[in-house]
C-alpha positions as CSV (number, residue, x, y, z in Angstrom):
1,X,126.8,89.4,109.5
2,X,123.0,90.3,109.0
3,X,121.9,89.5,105.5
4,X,119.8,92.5,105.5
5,X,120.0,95.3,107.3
6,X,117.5,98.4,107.4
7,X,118.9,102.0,108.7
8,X,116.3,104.8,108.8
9,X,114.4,103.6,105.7
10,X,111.4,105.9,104.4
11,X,109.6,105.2,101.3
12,X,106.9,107.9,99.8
13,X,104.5,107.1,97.2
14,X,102.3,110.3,95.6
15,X,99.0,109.9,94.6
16,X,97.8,112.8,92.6
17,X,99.7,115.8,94.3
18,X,99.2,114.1,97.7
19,X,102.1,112.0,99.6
20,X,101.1,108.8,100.8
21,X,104.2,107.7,103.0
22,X,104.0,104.0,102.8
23,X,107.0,103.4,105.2
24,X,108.4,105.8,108.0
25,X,111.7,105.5,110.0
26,X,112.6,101.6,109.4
27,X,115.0,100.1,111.4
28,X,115.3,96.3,110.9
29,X,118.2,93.7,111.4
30,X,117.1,90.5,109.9
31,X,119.4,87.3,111.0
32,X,121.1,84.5,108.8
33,X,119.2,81.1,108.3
34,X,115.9,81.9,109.6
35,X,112.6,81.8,108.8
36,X,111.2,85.2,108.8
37,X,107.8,86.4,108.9
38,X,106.3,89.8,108.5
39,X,102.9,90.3,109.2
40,X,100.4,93.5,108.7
41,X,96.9,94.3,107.8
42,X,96.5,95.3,104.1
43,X,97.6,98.6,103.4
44,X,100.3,98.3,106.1
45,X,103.4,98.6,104.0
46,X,104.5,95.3,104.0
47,X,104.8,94.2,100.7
48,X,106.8,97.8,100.3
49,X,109.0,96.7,103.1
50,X,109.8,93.3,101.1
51,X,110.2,95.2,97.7
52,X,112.5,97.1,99.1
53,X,114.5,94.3,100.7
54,X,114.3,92.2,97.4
55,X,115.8,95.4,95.2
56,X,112.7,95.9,93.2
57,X,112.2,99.2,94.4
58,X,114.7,101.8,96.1
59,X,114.0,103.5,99.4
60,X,113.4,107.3,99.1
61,X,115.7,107.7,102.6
62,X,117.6,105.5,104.8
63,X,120.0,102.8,103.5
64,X,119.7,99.1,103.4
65,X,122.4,96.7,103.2
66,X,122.4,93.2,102.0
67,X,125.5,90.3,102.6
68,X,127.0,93.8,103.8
69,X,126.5,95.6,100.4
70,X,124.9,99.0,100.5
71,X,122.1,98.6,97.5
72,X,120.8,102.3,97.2
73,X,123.2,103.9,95.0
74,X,123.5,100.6,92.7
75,X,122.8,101.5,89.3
76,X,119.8,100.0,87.7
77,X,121.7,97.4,85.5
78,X,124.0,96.8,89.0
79,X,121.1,96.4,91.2
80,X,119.7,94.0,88.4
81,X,122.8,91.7,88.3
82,X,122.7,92.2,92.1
83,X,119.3,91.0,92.4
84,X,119.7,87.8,90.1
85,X,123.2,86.6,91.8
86,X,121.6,87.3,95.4
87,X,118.3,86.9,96.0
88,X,115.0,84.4,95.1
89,X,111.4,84.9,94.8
90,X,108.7,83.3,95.1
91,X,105.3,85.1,94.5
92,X,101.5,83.9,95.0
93,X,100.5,83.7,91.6
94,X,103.6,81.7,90.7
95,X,104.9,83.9,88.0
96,X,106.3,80.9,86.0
97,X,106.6,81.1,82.5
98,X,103.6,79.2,80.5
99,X,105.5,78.1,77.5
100,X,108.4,76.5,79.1
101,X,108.2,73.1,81.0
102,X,108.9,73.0,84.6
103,X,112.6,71.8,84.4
104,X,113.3,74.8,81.6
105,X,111.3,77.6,84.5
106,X,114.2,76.5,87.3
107,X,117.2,76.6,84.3
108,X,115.9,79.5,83.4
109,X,117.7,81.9,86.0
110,X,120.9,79.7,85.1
111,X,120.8,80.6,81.7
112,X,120.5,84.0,82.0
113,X,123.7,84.3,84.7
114,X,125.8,81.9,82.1
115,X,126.1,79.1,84.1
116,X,128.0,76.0,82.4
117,X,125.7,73.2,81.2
118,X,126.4,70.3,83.5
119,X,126.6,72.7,86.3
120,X,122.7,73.8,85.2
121,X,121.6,70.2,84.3
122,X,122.7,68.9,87.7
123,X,121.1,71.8,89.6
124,X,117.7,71.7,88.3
125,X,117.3,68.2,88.4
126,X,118.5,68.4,92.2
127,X,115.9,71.2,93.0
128,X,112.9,69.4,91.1
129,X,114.5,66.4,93.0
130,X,114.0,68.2,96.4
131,X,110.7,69.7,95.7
132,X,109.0,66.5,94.5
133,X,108.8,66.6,91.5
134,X,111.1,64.9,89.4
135,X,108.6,62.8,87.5
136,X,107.0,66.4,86.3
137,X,109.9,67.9,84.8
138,X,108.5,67.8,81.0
139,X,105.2,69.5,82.1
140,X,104.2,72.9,81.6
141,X,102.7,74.8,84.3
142,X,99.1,74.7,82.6
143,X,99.5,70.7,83.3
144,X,100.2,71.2,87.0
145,X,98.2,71.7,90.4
146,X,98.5,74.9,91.9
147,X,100.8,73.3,94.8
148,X,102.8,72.0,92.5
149,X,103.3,75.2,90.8
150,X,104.2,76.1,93.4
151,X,106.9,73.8,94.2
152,X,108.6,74.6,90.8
153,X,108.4,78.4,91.5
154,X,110.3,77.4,95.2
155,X,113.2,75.5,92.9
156,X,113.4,77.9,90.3
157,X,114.2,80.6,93.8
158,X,117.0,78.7,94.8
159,X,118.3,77.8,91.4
160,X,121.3,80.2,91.5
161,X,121.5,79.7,95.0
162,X,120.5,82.9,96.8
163,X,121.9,84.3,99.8
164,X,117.7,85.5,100.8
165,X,114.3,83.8,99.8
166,X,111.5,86.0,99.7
167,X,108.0,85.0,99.8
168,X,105.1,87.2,98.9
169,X,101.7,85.7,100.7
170,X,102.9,82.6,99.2
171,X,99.9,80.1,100.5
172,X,97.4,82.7,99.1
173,X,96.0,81.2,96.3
174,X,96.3,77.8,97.6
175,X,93.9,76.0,99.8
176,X,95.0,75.1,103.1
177,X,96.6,71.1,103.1
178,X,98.2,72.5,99.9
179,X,99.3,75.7,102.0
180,X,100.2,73.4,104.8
181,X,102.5,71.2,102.7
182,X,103.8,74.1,100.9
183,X,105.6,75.7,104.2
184,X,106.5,72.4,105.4
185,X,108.7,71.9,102.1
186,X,109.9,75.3,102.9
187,X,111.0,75.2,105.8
188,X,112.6,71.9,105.1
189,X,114.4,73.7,101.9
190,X,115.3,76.6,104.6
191,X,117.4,74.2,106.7
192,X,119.0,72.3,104.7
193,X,119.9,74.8,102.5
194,X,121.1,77.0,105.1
195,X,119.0,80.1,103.4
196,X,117.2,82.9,104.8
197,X,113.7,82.9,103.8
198,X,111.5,86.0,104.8
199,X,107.6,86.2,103.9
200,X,105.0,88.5,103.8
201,X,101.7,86.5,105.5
202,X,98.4,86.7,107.1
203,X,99.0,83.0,107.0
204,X,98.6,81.4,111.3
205,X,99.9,78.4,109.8
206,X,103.2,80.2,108.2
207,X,103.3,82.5,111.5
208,X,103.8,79.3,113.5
209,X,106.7,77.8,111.8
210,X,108.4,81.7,112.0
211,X,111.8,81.6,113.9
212,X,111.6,85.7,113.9
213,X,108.2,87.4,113.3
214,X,107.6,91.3,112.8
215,X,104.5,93.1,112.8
216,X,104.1,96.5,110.4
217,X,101.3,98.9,110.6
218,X,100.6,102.5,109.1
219,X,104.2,102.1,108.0
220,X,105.6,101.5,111.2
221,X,107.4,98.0,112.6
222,X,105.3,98.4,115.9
223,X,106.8,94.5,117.2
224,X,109.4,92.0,116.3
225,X,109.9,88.8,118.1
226,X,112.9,86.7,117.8
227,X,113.1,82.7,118.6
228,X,116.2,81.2,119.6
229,X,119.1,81.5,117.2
230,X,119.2,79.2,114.0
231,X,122.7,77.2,113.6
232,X,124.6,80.1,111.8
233,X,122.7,83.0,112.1
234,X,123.9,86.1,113.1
């Protein structure tokens, strides 16, 4: 099975009385266990297309499944709990919360769905583990580097171990042997985790490393290119 899967998908925004039609006609199959890449110039709809994918925003037409769930009619508190039991992200500016340490920013999504102690005590320090960064759990984000915010927003995504990763430019506000280290780790966490990650990039150093790239303009997918199949996919 597809972990997301994209049927007819319109999404109109209005500005004023005018409607700007931000994606048109979207059909889009992503596969299992890959690392996904869609690419545009700004303005293309891409960050739309991943909004809409990650349940932060609902398509105006169309239908999109994820893990074979039909997402559109979910109420808001249903698409919420949907969201948080299904899905990571990662975003460019990090988004981590300033006042809690680096181990409390990956708990955090573990609080919030109930998970038993142990269970969240083990997890964390596993991720942190993973991402490097073990010896920076008691620091707040205002005492790291901006890759190694970085690598705590990346633990805190798989924290309640998503079936999708999504990535929002997420080498932007880094600089590029930060960038380069950043995907690495990714890609690493994408394998052996068995997760699919998808990303929104300009990046040519996260385009290389894609397994499946797609291109979007005015709206439109206008390409997608597929590698071989990852182990497990569909």
């Amino acid at each position: 099975m597809h972990p997301i899967v994209l049927k007819n998908v319109g999404k109109t925004y209005k500005l004023d009385a005018v409607d700007i039609p931000a994606l048109i006609d979207i059909n889009l199959e992503i596969r299992g266990n890959c690392f996904t890449v869609i690419s545009g110039p700004s303005g293309s709809g891409k960050t739309t297309l991943l909004n809409l994918m990650g349940c932060l925003d609902r398509p105006d037409q169309g239908e999109i499944l994820i893990a074979g769930q039909p997402v559109k009619d979910l109420s808001d508190d249903a698409l919420s709990d949907f969201r948080a039991r299904n899905l990571g992200f990662i975003f460019q500016n990090f988004n981590l919360l300033p006042v809690l340490t680096a181990y409390e920013n990956v708990e955090y999504p573990l609080l919030l769905a109930q998970v038993p102690a142990k269970v969240r005590r083990d997890r964390v320090r596993s991720l942190l583990d993973a991402v490097g960064l073990s010896d920076k759990a008691g620091h707040r984000p205002g005492q790291l580097s901006g890759g190694q915010r970085q690598r705590v927003a990346i633990a805190r995504a798989l924290s309640p171990e998503p079936k999708v990763v999504f990535a929002d430019e997420p080498t932007a506000n880094l600089d590029s042997e930060t960038g380069s280290a950043i995907i690495a780790l990714m890609r690493r966490i994408q394998r052996d985790h068995h997760v699919s990650f998808i990303f929104s990039s300009h990046d040519p150093k996260v385009m290389l490393q894609a397994d499946d790239s797609m291109q979007i303009r005015d709206g439109r997918i206008i390409s997608v290119e597929r590698g071989a199949a990852a182990e497990g996919s569909a």
